[in-house]
Structure formats: structure tokens, C-alpha cells
C-alpha positions in Angstrom: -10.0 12.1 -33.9 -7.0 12.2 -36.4 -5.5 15.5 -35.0 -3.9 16.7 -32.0 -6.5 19.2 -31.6 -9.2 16.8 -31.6 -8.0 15.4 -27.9 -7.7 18.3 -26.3 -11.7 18.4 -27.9 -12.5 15.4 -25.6 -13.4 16.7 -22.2 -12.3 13.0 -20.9 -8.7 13.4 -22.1 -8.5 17.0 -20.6 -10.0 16.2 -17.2 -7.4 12.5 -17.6 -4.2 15.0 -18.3 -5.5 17.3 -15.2 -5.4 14.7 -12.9 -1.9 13.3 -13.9 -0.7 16.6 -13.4 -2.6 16.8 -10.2 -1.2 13.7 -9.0 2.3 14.2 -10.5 2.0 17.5 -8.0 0.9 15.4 -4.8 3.3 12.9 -5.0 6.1 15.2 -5.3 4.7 16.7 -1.9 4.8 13.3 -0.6 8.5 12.8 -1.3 9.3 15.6 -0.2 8.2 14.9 3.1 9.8 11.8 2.9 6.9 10.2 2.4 7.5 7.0 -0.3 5.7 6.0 -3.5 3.1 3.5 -2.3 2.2 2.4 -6.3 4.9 -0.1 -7.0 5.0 0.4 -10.8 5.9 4.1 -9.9 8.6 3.3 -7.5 10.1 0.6 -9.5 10.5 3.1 -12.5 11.6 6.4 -10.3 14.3 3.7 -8.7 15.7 2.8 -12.2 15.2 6.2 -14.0 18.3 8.2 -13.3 16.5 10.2 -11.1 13.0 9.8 -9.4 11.6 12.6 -11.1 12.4 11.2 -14.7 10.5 8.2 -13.7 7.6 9.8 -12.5 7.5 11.7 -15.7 8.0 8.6 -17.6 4.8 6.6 -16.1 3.1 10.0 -16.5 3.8 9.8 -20.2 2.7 6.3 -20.3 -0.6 7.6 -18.5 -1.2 9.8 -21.5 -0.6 7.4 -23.8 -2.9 5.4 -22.4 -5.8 7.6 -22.5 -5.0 8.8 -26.2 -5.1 4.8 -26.8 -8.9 5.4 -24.8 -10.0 7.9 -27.2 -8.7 6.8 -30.5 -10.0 3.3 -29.6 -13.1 4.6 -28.5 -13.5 3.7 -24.9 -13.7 6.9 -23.3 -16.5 5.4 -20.7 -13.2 3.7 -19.7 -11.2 6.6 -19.3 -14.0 8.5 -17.4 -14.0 5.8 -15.1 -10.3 5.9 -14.8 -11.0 9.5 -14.1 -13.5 8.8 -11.0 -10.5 6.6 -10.1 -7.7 9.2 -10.2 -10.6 12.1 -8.5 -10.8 10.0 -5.5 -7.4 9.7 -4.9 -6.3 13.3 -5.2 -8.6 13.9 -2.8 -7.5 11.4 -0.8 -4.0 12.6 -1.1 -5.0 16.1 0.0 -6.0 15.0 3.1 -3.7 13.1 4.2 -1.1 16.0 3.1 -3.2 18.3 5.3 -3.8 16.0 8.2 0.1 15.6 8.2 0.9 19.3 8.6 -1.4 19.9 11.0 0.7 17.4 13.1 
């Protein structure tokens, strides 16, 4: 996969840049419930960014480059694992986001 095009071809890298959104989205919920980062690569990078949502964006980023490392590399078994991964915890994080507001 030489172009741009070709990623967005691979369902792996689609369903990987979902996710990151997906969980960009729930842990901004989280902090804004005051709710911290519980990954401590995250929250060491959103407390040196200049603000925590740069740094968020920034491991986000990283993320992505990771899975376009995956693809070009040819280890997209790796990144749908990584996927099953990320799956699990957005779901995990939706409960506990709705267990908290029914309380």
C-alpha cells in the first residue's frame, strides 16, 4: 500500500482509526466528570502537553502511526488484535459511563 488511499482500503486501519476516535470520545467524558486517565502513558503526555487535550491528541496520533507501521509492515493480524483490544474497552467504558449517571 504506497498511497493514502490504500489505508483507508484496509478495513483493519478503518475499524483501528474508529476506535481511537471512540476512545478519544470516552475519555474526554471521563475527564469531564472528573474522572482521571487510568493509562499512564496518556496521563503522563496530557500533563506535559500544554493542555490535556493536545496530549491526548498526540498519543492518538502515535496510535495511528502505529497501525499505518501494521499495515505497511504487514502485520494487520496484529492490528485486528489490537482492535479486539480497544472493542473491549469502549465497551467497557460505556458502562461504566452509564452506571455512573445512573447514580
Amino acid at each position: 500500500m504506497n498511497t493514502l488511499a490504500g489505508f483507508f482500503q484496509s478495513s483493519q486501519f478503518v475499524q483501528f482509526a474508529y476506535l481511537q476516535a471512540l476512545d478519544l470520545l470516552s475519555t474526554a467524558a471521563f475527564l469531564s466528570h472528573g474522572v482521571g486517565e487510568a493509562n499512564p502513558v496518556v496521563r503522563w503526555s496530557m500533563s506535559m502537553a500544554p493542555n490535556p487535550v493536545s496530549g491526548l491528541l498526540a498519543v492518538k496520533l502515535l496510535a495511528l502511526c502505529f497501525a499505518v507501521y501494521c499495515i505497511k509492515s504487514q502485520r494487520e493480524l496484529l492490528l485486528a488484535k489490537v482492535n479486539i483490544f480497544y472493542a473491549v474497552l469502549i465497551v467497557w467504558n460505556m458502562v461504566c459511563l452509564v452506571m455512573a449517571s445512573r447514580s
